[in-house]
N, C-alpha and C positions, 0 to 999 in steps of 0.2 A: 504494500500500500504506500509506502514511504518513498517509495523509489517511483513510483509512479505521479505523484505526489512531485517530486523534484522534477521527473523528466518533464511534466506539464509546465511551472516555472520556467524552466530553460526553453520550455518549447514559446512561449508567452514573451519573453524576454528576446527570444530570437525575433520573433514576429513583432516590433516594437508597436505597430500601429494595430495590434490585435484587440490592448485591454480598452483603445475605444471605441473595436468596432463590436466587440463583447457588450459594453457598457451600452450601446446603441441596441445590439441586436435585442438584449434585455429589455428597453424599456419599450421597444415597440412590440415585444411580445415574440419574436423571431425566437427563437431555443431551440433550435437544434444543437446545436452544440454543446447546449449543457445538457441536453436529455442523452445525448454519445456518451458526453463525461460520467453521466449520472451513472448510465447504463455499466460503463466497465467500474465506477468503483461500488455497482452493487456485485459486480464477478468477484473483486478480490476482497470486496465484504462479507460476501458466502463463503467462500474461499479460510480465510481467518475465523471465523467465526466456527467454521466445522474443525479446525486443529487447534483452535481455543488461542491464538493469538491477538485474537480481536473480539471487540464486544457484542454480543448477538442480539442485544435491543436496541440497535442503533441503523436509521436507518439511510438508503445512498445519496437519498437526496437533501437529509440536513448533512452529513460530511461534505456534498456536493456546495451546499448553503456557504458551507465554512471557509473550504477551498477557494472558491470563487470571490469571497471575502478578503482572504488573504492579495489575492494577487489581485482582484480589480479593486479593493476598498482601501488599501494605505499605500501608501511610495514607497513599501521599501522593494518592492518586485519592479514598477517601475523607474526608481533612482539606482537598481541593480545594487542596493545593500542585502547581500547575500547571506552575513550572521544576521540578522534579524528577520528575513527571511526564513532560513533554517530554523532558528528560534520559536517562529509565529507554527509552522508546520511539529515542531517537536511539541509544542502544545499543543496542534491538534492532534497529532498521534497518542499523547499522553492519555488523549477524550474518550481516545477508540481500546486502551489499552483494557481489559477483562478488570474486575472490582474485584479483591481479593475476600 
């Protein structure tokens, strides 16, 4: 999840004009792209959650929520500050991790 999670970042970062064509496609209501996203981290949400790496009351489209949050709602994805980046994401992984 983590690693998907980065390559998404880097993918977003590469495409510098993506987070406002993202921002746009969002408020006109276009989503395809987050229902793609939504879709693969509900696979590695399934995925985790049957080898117990990940929490199984959680579901792909508030992670999706959170993701999309990260990289379209602060500057640090686009000013390419990378530890607070990482940071923001180690807390959401921290969200998905199983309750002891």
């Amino acid at each position: 999840m983590r690693a998907f999670m980065d390559r998404y970042v880097q993918f977003v970062q590469a495409k510098r004009g993506m987070v406002a064509a993202l921002r746009a496609g969002s408020a006109s209501g276009r989503i395809t792209t987050r229902e793609r996203i939504t879709a693969a981290l509900a696979v590695l949400l399934e995925a985790g959650a049957r080898d117990g790496s990940l929490r199984s009351d959680v579901c792909a489209e508030d992670i999706g929520v959170k993701l999309f949050g990260i990289v379209l709602g602060g500057p640090a994805v686009a000013d390419g500050d990378a530890r607070r980046t990482a940071r923001l994401l180690d807390l959401l992984m921290d969200a998905l991790r199983p309750r002891d």
